[in-house]
N, C-alpha and C positions, 0 to 999 in steps of 0.2 A: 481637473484631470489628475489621474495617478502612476506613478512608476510600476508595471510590472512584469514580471520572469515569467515568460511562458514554460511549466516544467512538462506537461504534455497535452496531448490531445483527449479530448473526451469521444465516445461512439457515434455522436453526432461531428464531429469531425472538428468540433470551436477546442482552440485552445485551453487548457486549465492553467489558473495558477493561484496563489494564495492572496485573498486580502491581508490587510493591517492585522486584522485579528485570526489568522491563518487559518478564513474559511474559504472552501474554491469561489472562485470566479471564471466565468465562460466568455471568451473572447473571440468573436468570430476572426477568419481570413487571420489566423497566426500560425507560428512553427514554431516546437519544442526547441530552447535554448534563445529565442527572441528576448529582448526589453523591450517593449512598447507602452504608450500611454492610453488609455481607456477611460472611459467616462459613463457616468448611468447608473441604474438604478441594481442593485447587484439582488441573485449572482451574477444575470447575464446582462454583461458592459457591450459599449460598444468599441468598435478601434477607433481612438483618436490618429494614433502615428505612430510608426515603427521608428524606434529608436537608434535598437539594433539589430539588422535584419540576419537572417540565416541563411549560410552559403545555399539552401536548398528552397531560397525564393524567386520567384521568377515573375517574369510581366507576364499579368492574365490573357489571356488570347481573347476574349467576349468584351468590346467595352460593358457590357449591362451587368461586366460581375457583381462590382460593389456592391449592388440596389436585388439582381434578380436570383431569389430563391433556386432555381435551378441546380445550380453549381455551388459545389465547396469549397474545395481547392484548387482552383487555377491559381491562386496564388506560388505553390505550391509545386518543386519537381517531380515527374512521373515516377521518378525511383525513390524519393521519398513516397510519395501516395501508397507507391503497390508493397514499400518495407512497411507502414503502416499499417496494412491492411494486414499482411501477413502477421503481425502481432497480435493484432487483433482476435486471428484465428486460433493460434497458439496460446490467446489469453482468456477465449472460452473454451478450452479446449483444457484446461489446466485448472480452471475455475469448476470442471467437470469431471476433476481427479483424474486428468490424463495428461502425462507428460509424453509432448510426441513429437515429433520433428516435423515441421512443416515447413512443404518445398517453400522454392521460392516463387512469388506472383507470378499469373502470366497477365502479361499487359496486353492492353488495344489501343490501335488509334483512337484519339477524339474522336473524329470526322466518322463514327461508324456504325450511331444508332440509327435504326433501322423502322422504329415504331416511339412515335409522342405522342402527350397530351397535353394540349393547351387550353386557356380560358380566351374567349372571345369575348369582346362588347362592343358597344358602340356609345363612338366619343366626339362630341364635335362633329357627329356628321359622318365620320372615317370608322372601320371598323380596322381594332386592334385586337392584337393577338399578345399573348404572352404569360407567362407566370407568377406566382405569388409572389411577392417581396420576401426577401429573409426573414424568418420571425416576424411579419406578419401575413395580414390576409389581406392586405393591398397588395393593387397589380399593376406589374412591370410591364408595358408595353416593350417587344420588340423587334427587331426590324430583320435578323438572322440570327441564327444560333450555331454555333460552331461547332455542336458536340451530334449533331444532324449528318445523315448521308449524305452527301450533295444533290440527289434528286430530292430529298423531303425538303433541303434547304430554298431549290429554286421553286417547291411548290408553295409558299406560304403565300403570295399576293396573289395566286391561281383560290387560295383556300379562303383566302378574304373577298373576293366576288363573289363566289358562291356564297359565303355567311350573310352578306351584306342583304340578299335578296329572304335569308330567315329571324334574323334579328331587329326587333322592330323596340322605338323608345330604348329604354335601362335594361332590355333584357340582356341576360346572360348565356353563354352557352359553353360547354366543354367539347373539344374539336379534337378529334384522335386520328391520327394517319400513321399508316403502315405501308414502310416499302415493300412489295411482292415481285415475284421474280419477274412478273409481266407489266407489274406497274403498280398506280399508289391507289391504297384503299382508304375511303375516308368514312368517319363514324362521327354523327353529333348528336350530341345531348342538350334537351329545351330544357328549358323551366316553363313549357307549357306545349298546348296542342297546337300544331299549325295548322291554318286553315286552308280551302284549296287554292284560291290566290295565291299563298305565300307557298305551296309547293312548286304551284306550275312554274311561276318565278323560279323557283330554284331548280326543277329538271330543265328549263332552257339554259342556266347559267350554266347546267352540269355541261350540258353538249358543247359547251364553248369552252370546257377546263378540258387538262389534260388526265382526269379522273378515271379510274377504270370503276365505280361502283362509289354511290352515296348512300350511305342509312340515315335513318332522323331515327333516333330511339329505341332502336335494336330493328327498324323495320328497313327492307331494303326500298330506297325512294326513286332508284334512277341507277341502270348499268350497262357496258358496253360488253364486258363479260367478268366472271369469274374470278377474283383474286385468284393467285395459286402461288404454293410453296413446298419445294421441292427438297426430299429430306432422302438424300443419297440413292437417288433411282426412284423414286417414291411419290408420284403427284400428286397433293395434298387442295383440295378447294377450301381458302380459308373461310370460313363461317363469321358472319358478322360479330364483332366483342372476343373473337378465341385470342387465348394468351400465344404469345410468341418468342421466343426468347428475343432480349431485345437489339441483339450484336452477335452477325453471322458467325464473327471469325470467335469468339466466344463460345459461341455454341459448338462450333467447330472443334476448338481447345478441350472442351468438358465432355466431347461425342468422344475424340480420341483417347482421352485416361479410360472412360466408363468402355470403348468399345475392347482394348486391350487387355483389360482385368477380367474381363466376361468371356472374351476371346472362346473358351475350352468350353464352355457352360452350353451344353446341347438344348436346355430348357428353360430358357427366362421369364422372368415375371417382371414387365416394366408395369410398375405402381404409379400411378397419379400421371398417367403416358398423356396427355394433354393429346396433339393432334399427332403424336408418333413420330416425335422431335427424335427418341432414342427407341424408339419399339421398331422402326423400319433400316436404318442399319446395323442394329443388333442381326436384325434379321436377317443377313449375309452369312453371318455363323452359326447362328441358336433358329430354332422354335421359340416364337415371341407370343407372351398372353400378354396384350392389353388393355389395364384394369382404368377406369376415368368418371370422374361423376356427370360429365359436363356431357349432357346428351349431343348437342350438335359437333363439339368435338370428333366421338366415338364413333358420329355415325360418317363424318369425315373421315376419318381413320380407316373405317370401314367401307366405303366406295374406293378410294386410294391401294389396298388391301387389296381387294376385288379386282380391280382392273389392272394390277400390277403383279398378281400374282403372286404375294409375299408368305411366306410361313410364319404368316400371324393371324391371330384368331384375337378379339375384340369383347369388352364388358361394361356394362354401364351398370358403374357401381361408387358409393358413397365408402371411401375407406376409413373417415375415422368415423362413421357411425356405421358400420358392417367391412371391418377388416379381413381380409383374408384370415382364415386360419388354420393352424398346422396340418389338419387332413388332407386342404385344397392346397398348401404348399409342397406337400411330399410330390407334387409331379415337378418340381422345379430343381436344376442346382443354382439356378444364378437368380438374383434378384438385381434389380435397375429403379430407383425411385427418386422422385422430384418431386418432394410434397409442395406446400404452400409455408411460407412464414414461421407459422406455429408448431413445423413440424409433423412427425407420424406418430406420436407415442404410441396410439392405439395399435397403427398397425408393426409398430417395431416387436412391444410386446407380445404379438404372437411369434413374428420371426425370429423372436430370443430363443420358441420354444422348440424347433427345427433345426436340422444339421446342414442349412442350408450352405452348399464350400463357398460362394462368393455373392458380395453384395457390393453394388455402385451407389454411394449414396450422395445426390446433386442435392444442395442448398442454397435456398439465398441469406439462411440466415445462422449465423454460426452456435451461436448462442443454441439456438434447439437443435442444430445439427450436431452438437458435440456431445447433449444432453441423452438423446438416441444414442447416439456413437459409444457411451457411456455403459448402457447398460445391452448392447450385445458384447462388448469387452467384458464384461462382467458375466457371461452368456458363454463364452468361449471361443468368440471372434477374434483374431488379431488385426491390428493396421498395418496394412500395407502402406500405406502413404495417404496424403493431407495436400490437395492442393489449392491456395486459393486465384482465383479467376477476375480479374478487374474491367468487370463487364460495366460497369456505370464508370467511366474514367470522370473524375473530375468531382463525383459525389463519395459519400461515405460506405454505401451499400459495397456488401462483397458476397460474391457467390464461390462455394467451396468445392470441392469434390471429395470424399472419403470413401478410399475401396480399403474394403476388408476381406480377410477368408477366412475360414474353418479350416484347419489341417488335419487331417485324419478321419473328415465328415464320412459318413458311406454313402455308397452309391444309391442313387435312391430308381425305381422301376419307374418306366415313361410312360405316360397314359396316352399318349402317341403313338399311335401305329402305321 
């Protein structure tokens, strides 16, 4: 074992610090200005012991920390996490030749995801549920998870009777449940066909969970009714596999920056509008077009739309392989986007080429989101503000918000009548 100074955090959230020969080393479950001792094959050690711990360590709330991949920092206080994360922001955001002020985090309860996935198997007879190991691809059985709403929490031995009646021998399976306003939607993935024996077995276990809807493989297998989710007046039928943000009050936090920026904007364009998480209470104030590649999404969107009456109009469309461009923008002043990961470059660089006055841009990932941010700054956009959001407490992920505007954009004619 060896003596070392934690000097900071790495992206994945494991502490840095310098070997013997001051190359880094990654140290899971540490905090900047720690001594601790570490052992393994470098760069990435393991914690033997905390030497000397930092005023901003805390007892983890999960016993399964140490071992389950899930979680980062529970070691860790919430006001360190979310000062963290915000440097983070500021640190792609600067690496992006942009020096800019970013707020400070908003935080969430633990207790308040909404939608998991976990690995199923069968062990002994019993079927377990639970996550990868840290750094590696063994798997941590566990028995609760802390970072769960309390309904997904009490549903996990409801989710393991029904597995129990699809997993037969070593199989494996990935088991995804979403809380919906009416109740919980379950989605599992085989590593093979099941046959009908092994369905009917599992629609009788359905009737005896507290399940609103089972899929096996994107097919729906068994349901009492309809997930649904309600997006500010908006009643939304979730579609089997649709993304969701994963922490209401989250969503809520990034509806309120993105709804207030756009506030004025009579014609919005929400870009990558998934099931119209921000396309249906925009729609309070604007004319909403939204644009989404994911057919059952859009066509959700569009019965919800329908039946609710909204000033939004609906497209099924692939943005970064057929972006919007500037002709089809001139009916907009506000733009609303939530790409994926990677970012919109494609569709940023036609919006560079547009006088569009305001843009909402949600990310989960700062790095591409600063990269974007980048070059409409360069375009003639300024930052209004940077805020980030600590929607996965406990992990490294952060999701951002950046509103910009154009000052002195003109007015552009409505293709709205």
């Amino acid at each position: 074992m060896t003596d070392f100074t934690i000097d900071a955090l790495g992206t994945l959230g494991h502490g840095i610090a310098k070997d013997a020969r001051g190359h880094p080393a990654y140290i899971p479950r540490t905090i900047p200005g720690e001594r601790v001792e570490a052992s393994g094959e470098a760069p990435h050690l393991d914690l033997d012991a905390v030497l000397e711990p930092s005023p901003d360590r805390i007892d983890p709330i999960c016993p399964h920390f140490e071992r389950c991949g899930g979680c980062t920092f529970q070691h860790m206080s919430l006001t360190a996490q979310r000062a963290w994360k915000r440097s983070e922001v500021e640190r792609a955001f600067a690496k992006a030749g942009l020096k800019v002020e970013v707020a400070e985090t908003i935080g969430n309860a633990p207790n308040s995801r909404r939608r998991v996935t976990m690995t199923a198997w069968r062990e002994g007879g019993a079927i377990k549920l639970g996550y990868s190991e840290q750094g590696s691809t063994d798997r941590v059985p566990i028995q609760s998870c802390p970072i769960l709403v309390p309904e997904l929490g009490a549903a996990l031995g409801p989710l393991q009777s029904v597995l129990a009646t699809v997993l037969q021998g070593n199989a494996e399976a990935r088991a995804h449940m979403t809380a919906a306003d009416n109740g919980i939607d379950v989605g599992i993935e085989t590593s093979g066909e099941a046959n009908e024996d092994t369905m009917a077995a599992m629609v009788r276990a359905f009737a005896r969970s507290p399940f609103l809807r089972i899929s096996v493989d994107g097919e729906v297998a068994a349901a009492r009714e309809h997930p649904i989710i309600s997006f500010q007046g908006a009643t939304v039928e979730l579609p089997t596999g649709a993304f969701l943000q994963a922490v209401k009050s989250a969503e809520d936090a990034m509806l309120d920056l993105a709804s207030r920026h756009l506030k004025k904007s009579k014609r919005v364009a929400d870009l990558f509008s998934g099931l119209g998480t921000f396309t249906f209470p925009l729609s309070a104030n604007s004319k909403v077009h939204a644009v989404e590649s994911d057919v059952a999404a859009v066509k959700a969107l569009h019965y919800a739309q329908r039946d609710g009456g909204k000033a939004v109009t609906s497209e099924i469309r692939d943005l970064i392989e057929l972006p919007l461009m500037p002709k089809e923008l001139e009916a907009y002043d506000g733009v609303c986007l939530d790409p994926p990961r990677a970012g919109a470059a494609e569709q940023i660089a036609e919006i560079a080429r547009t006088d569009i006055r305001r843009i909402a841009y949600i990310s989960c990932n700062p790095v591409t989101q600063a990269r974007d941010v980048a070059v409409l700054v360069k375009a003639g956009w300024s930052i209004a503000s940077i805020t980030p959001v600590d929607q996965f407490v406990f992990s490294p992920h952060i999701e951002s918000v950046a509103l910009l505007e154009k000052l002195g954009a003109p007015k552009k004619r409505s293709i709205f009548r």
